[in-house]
N, C-alpha and C positions, 0 to 999 in steps of 0.2 A: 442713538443715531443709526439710520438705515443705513445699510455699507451694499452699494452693487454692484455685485462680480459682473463684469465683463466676459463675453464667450469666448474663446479663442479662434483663431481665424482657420485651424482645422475639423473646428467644430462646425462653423457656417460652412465651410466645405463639403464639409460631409454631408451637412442639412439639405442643402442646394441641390448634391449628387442622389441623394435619395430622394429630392422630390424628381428630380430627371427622371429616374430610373421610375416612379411611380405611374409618371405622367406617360412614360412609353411601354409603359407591364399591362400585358394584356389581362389582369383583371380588372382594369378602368374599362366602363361600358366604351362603345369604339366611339359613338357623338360626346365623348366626353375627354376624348383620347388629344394628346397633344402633336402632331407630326414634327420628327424630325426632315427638317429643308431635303438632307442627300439622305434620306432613306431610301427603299427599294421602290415601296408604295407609292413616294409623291416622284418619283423619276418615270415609274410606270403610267403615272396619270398624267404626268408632263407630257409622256410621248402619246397619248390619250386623246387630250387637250389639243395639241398643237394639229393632229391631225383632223376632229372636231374642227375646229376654227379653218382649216385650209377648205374641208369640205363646206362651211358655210359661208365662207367669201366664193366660191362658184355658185350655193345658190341663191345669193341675194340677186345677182346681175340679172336672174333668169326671169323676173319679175320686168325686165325692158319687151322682154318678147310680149308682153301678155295684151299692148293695142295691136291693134291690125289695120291694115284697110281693107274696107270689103271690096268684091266686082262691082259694087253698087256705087262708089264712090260717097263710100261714107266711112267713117272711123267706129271702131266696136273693140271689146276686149272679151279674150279667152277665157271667160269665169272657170273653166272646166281646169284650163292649165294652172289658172290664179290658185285653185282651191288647192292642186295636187303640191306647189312649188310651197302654198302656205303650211302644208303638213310635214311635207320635210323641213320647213326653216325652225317650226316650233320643235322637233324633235333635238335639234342642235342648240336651239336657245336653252335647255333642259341640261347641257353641257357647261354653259356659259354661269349658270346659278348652283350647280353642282362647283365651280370651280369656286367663284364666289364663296360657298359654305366652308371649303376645303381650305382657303387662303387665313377665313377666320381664326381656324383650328392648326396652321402651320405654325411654327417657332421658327424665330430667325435671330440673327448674331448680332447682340447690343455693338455696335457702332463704339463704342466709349474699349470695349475690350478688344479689339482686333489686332491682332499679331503674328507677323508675316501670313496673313489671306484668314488666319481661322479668330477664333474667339467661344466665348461663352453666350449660349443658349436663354435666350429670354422663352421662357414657357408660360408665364402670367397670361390668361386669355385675356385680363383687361389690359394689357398693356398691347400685346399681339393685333386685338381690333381698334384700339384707339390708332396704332401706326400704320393698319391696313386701310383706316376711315380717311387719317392723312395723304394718304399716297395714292394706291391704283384705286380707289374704290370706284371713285366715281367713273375712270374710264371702264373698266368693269361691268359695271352699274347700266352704263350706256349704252354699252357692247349687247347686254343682254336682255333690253328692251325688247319686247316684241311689236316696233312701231309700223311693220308693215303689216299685219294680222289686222293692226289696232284702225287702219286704213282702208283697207278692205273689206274689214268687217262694219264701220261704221263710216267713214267718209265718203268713200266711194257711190255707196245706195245713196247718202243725204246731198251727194252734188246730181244725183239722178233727178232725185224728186226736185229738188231746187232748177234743173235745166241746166246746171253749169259744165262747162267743158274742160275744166281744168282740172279734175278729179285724175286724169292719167299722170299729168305734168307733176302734180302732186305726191302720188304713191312715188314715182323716178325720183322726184326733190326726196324723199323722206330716204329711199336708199340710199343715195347718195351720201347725205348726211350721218347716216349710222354705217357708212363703210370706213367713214373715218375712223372711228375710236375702233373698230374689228379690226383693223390693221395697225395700230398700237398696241392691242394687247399680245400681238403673234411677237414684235420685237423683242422684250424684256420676257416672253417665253422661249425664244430662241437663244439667250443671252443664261438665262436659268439651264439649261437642258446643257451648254456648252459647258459651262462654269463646274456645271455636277459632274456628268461624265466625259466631256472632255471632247465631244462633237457630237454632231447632229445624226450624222450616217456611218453606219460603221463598216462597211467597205467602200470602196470605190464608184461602183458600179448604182448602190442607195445614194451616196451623194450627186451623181450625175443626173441621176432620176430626180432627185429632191429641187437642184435646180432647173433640172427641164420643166416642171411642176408649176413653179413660180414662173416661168417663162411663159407659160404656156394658161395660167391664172391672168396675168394682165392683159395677154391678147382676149381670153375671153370680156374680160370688163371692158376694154377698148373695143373689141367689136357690137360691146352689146349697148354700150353709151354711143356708139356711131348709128344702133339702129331706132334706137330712141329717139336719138336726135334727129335723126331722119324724119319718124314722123311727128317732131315736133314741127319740123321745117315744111312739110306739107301741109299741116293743121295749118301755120302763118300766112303762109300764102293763101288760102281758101278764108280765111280771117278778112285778109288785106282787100281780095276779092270781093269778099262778100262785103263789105263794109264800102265798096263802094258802088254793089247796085244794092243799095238799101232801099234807093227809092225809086229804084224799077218796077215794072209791073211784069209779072209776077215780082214783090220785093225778094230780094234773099235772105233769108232766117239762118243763123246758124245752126240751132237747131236740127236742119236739113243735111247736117253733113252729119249727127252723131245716127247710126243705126236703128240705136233703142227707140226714135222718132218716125222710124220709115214706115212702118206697120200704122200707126193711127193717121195720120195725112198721108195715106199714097199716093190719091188723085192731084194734091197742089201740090206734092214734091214730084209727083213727075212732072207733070207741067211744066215746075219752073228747071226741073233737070232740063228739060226740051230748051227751054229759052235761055237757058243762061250762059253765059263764057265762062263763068268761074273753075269748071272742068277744064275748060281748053285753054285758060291763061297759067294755069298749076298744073299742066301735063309734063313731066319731067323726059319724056321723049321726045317732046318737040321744044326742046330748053330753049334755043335759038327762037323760035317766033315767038314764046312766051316773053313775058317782059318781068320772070321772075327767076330770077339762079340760082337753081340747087349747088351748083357745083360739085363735093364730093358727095355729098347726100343722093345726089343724079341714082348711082349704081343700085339704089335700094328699089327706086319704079322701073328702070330702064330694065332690070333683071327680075321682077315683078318679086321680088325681096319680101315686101312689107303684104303680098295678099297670098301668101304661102304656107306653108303647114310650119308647126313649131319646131319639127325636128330639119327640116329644111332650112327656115331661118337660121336657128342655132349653129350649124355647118358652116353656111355663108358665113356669115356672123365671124365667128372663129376665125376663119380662112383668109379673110378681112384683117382682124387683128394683129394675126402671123405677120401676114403679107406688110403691111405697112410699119410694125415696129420693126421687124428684122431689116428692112429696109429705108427705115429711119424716117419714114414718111413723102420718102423721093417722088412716089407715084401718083402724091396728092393734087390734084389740080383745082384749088380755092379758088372761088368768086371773092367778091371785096366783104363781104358779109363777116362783121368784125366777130360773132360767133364762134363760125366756120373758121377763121384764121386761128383765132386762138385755141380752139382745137385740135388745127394743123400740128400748130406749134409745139401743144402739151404732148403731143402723139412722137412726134420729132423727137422730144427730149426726154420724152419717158423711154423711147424705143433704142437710143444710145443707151442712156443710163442702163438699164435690164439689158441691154446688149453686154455692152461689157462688166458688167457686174455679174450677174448671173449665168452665160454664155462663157464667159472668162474664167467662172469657179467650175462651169460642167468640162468645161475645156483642161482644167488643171485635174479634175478628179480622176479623168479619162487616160491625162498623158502620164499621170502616178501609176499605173498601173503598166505601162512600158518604161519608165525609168530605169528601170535595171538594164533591159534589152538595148536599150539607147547607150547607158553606159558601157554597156559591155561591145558594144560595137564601135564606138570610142577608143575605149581600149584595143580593142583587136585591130584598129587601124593604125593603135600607136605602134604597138609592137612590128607589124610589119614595115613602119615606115622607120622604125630602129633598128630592125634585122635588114634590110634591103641599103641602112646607112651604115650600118655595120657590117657589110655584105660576108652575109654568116652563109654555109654552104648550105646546099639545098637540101639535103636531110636533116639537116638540123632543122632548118626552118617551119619543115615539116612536123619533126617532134614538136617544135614548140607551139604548133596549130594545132595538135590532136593533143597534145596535153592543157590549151587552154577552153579548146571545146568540152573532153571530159570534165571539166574543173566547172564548166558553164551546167550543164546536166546535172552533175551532183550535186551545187547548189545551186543553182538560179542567180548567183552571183552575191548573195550573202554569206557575209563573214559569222560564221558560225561563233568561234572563240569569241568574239567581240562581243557579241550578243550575250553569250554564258557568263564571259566577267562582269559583266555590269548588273547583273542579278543578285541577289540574296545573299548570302553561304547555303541555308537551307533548302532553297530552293533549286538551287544549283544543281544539288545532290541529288534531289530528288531528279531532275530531270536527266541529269548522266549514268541516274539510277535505272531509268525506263528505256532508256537509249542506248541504254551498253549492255547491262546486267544479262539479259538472253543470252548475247552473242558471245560476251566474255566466260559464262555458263560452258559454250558449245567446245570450248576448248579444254582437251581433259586434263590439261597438268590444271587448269583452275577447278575442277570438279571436285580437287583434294580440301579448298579454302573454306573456310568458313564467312560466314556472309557479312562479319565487320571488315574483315582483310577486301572482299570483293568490292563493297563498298566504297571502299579507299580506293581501290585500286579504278573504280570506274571512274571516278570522281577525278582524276589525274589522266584518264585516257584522253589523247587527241587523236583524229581524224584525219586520215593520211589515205592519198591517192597519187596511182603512179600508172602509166602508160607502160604500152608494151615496147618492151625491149628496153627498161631502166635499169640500171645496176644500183642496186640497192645499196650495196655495200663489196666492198671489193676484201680479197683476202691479203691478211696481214693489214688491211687498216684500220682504224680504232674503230671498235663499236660502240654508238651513243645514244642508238636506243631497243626497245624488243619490237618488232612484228607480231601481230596475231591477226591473223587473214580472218577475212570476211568474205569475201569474194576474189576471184580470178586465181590463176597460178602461180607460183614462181619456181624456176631451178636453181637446189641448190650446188653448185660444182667445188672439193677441192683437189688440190696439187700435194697437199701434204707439204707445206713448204717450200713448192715448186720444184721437187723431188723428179725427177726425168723416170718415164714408164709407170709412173702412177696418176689416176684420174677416177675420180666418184663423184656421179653426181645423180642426184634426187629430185622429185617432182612434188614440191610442197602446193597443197591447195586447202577450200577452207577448213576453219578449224586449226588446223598448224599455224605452228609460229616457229622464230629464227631471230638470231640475236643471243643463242640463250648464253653465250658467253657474259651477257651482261650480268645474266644471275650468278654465276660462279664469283667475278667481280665484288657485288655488291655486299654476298656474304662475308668475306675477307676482312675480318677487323680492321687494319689499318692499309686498303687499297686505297690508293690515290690518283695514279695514272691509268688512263681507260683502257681495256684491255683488247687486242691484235683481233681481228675476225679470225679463225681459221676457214674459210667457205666463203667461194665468191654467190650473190643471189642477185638471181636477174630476173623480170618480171618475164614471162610467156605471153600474158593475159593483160587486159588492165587489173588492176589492182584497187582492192580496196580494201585499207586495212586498221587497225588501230594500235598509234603506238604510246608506248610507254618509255618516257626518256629516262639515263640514266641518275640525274638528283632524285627522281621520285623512287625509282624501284631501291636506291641507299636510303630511302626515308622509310620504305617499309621494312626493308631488311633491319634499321635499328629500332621500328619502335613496336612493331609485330614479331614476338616470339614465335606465335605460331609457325612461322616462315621456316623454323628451324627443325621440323618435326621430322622423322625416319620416315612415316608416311608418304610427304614430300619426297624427298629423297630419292628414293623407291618411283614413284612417277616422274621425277626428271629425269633418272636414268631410262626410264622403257618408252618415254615419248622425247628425249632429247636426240637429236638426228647426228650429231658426232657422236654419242654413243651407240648408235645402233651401225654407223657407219664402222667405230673401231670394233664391236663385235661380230660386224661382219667379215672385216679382215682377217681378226683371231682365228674364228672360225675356219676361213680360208684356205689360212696356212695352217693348221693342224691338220686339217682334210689332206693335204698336199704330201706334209710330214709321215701322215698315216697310209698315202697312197705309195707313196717312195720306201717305206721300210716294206711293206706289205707285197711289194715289188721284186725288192731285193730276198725278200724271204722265199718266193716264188720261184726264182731263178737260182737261187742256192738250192732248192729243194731238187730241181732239174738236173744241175750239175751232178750233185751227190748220186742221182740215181743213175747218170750216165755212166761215173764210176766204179759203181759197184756193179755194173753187167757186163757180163764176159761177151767179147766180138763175136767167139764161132759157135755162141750158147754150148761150150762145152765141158763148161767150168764156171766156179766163179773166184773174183778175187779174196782173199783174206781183208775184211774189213777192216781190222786195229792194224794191219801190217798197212794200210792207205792212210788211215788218217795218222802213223805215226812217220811217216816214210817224208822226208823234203821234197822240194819241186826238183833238185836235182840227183836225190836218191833212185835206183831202182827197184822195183817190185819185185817183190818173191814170189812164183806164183806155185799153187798147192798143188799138188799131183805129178805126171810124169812127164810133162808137156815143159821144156827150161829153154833149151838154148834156142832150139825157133821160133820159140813165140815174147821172148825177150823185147829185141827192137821193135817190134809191132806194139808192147806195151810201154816202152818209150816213147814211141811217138805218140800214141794215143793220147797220155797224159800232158805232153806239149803241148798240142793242140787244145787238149779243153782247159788249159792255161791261160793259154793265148786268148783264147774265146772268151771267158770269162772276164780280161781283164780288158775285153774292146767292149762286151756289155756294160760293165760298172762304170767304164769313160764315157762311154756314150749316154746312160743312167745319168753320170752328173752336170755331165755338160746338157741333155735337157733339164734337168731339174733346175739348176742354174740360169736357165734360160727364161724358166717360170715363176721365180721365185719373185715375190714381190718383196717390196722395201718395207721394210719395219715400220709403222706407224703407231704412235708414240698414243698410250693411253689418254683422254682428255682427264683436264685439269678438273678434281671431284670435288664442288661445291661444300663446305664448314658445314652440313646442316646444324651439326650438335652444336656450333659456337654461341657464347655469352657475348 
């Protein structure tokens, strides 16, 4: 017995996927290639296609211009304009059989597999064209008939040779007829093109144009079917006319009103032009004595419309179109001619419908492009009518105007953050990667990091803006996040505790940063409470900065070693601004210490030497007998000179007693005067901690 194994269902998977993959690899010859529906290629030929088809719905209508009436009072057609409007229609019909081959070779999604919008790829060409032969084909098919070439090129001569007059009314009938299906295929290509990528225009400004487009497409058809009808409605009446002096003498021949007839009977078509009324009962100037109503058809002889150059007509024409859809058709003034009325009508209702349809969406494309501004002028009006019910003082009021302006400038009134959190993780990064990474670069305690630390660290920055004259942060209260400027100033100022006679303050601009208390914090194995500002910072400038809050900068402190490097270290100390502020103190008072001993070493030097010189340079004293001698011992003095010059050396040595000890009180009491208040080393970051 034959036993048969069954495939397993990752095996037709896989079968399936590999013919996918074959049928879209480009060593399949490209007429043999399968198209994916949302590929690049068939979204590119979509936007192709669709504007194809908008330029061939403007040139089918152009085919109304091509009768005329001549000065002769006869009817004729523009073979010249026929030929040029037939070369351009065939080049777009050339688009329409291109699309056709194209739809053949698409893949679209079995219906049987769809779930939530997507599914699986039928690629069988015989399956693909039997469901294309089902569906659009035929509108398709019809779209891209060439029936007015086919008109032109053979009906129009064959109603010549035959004498028939209805060869114009004809070619308009066969437009007509093939504008219908050209205008089905734009729908479900409009609906393709949304579905793939998501709209038709990709700014604002494309969409308003895309509806103006369409707007400005039906007034050309309405004006060009008003002028056609026109002179279908003058051919009627010169019909009605003539038909009824048929059996005058001279008879009226129709004949006599087509042009191509004027040249072989001149002498009896003048004549009977001479005698006849059929000109004077169809003169649309003199509507009133005629016993025929043009009514809106009037504007096309009254304004000699129909015996005018083509790019003349076309204008009118147009201007005509405009004129009555935009205005709904208010300006028509119909005779009872049941035609004419129902024309009125389709013109009325087409002209709302395209009014607010079209009009409504240019109208919506245009006001998206001030919604922000709208809203934010909204806002601004709320605020003031909350600060004026809260009657806040007037400089506040003000802050709160110059900080919601800046805030309007910097973004245009979109929420930045909001936008970031709803993207990727990857991509995120990458974009806080391009948006920070320079600037976070420019600061040099990060110039020490390595570029997964910076990574992280961009990746965690928010965007922070402050107006002048903000206090950033006040001293002694908790810091809870770092600064690192981008732009404007700030001053740093402290009090040292609020210590009385003591004041330092600093002028941070870009590049610097402030906060750095958070980094000593964050190091701290087991820190839990945020820790005091020492330095109040107040903006000079507007500001514009990026900060880093404190759960992030404790997230890099434990999970980045690096952070902990002597390197590090080394650069916090020589660009952290409390340490340069307490090395400047140090400094200070050693300067101070060294100027006061240096002083007093001076002034000893002085005294000493007053000491040891004798008053009448006649002698001098015994040096060891002075320095061993008390303040209130007397001097021995050497030689023969004792009892009279005794008290002159007592007093001497009081006085530079005296002297000496009003210099060293006055010595300390300025020193004392200058001496600044001890300021306390700052607190030095763990770098080496585990």
């Amino acid at each position: 017995m034959t036993r048969i194994f069954a495939k397993p269902a990752s095996h037709l998977r896989h079968l399936q996927q590999s013919l996918k993959n074959k049928s879209f690899s480009n060593d399949v010859p490209w007429w043999r290639q399968i198209l994916d529906p949302n590929s690049d290629i068939v979204n590119r030929w979509n936007y192709v296609f669709l504007l194809t088809c908008l330029i061939s719905l403007f040139i089918d209508p152009l085919y109304f211009y091509v009768p005329f009436v001549s000065d002769r009072a006869c009817m004729s057609t523009d073979d010249e304009a026929a030929r040029e409007i037939t070369i351009y229609r065939s080049l777009t019909d050339i688009f329409y059989f291109l699309h056709i081959a194209m739809k053949f070779r698409t893949a679209f999604v079995a219906p049987s597999s769809r779930v939530f919008g997507r599914g699986e790829l039928v690629m069988d060409p015989r399956e693909i064209a039997i469901r294309y032969l089902k569906t659009d084909f035929i509108v398709d098919f019809t779209a891209a008939l060439p029936l007015p070439q086919i008109v032109i090129r053979y009906v129009i001569p064959a109603a010549k040779r035959n004498g028939s007059g209805h060869s114009k009314s004809t070619l308009a009938l066969i437009v007509l007829i093939q504008y219908v299906p050209r205008l089905f295929v734009i729908f479900p290509l409009n609906q393709q093109i949304i579905k793939t990528t998501g709209f038709i225009a990709k700014t604002a400004w494309a969409g308003a144009a895309y509806n103006l487009l369409l707007f400005m497409l039906a007034s050309h058809v309405a004006g060009a079917s008003w002028y056609v009808a026109s002179i279908g409605r003058q051919f009627s009446c010169w019909a009605i006319e003539c038909n009824k002096e048929r059996d005058a003498v001279p008879p009226c021949i129709l004949e006599f009103l087509d042009c191509n007839n004027v040249d072989e009977d001149s002498y009896i078509r003048d004549y009977w032009r001479n005698s006849t009324r059929v000109l004077e009962k169809c003169d649309a100037v003199n509507d009133e004595d005629s016993g025929f109503k043009f009514g809106i058809f009037a504007d096309a002889f009254t304004n000699e419309v129909a015996s005018s150059s083509f790019l003349a007509k076309y204008l009118y024409c147009l201007w005509w179109g405009l004129r009555n859809l935009s205005s709904y058709g208010q300006n028509l003034n119909t005779s009872t001619y049941i035609g004419e009325t129902l024309f009125s009508i389709f013109i009325s209702i087409i002209g709302l419908v395209l009014f607010a349809q079209l009009i409504g969406n240019m109208q919506t494309y245009l006001q998206s492009m001030t919604v922000k501004i709208e809203e934010w002028r909204i806002r601004k009006r709320d605020i003031e009518e909350w600060m004026r019910h809260r009657q806040l003082p007037e400089d506040l009021q003000e802050r709160v105007r110059r900080f919601d302006q800046c805030k309007w400038l910097a973004t245009r009134g979109v929420n930045e953050e909001e936008i970031l959190q709803s993207l990727p993780l990857d991509l995120r990064r990458q974009i806080q990667r391009h948006l920070c990474l320079n600037l976070v670069r420019r600061v040099p305690f990060f110039e020490q990091m390595d570029d997964q630390l910076l990574d992280a660290i961009c990746e965690r920055l928010v965007s922070t803006l402050s107006i002048m004259g903000t206090y950033v942060v006040l001293e002694d209260d908790p810091v809870s996040e770092m600064l690192f400027i981008i732009r404007g100033q700030l001053e740093s100022s402290t009090t040292n505790g609020g210590r009385s006679g003591f004041f330092n303050s600093i002028t941070l601009g870009p590049n610097d940063f402030c906060g750095e208390e958070l980094l000593t914090w964050a190091l701290l194995p087991n820190s839990t409470q945020l820790p005091a500002s020492t330095r109040t910072v107040r903006t000079l400038t507007e500001v514009e900065a990026f900060a880093l809050r404190a759960e992030d900068l404790k997230f890099f402190a434990v999970q980045f070693k690096r952070l902990h490097s002597m390197k590090l270290q080394h650069a916090f100390r020589y660009y952290s601004h409390q340490w340069r502020t307490w090395g400047a103190c140090f400094i200070q008072a050693a300067w101070r210490r060294y100027k006061k001993k240096k002083m007093e070493y001076e002034l000893a030097l002085q005294e000493s030497y007053y000491y040891n010189q004798d008053p009448n340079d006649e002698g001098n004293y015994n040096e060891q007998s002075f320095d061993d001698a008390g303040p209130e011992q007397p001097l021995v003095a050497s030689g023969s000179r004792g009892s009279q010059q005794l008290g002159a050396t007592i007093l001497a040595k009081r006085f530079a007693t005296n002297t000496r000890r009003g210099i060293e009180q006055k010595m300390a009491d300025s020193s004392s005067s200058l001496k600044m208040p001890k300021l306390f080393k700052p607190d030095e970051p763990d770098f080496s901690a585990e």
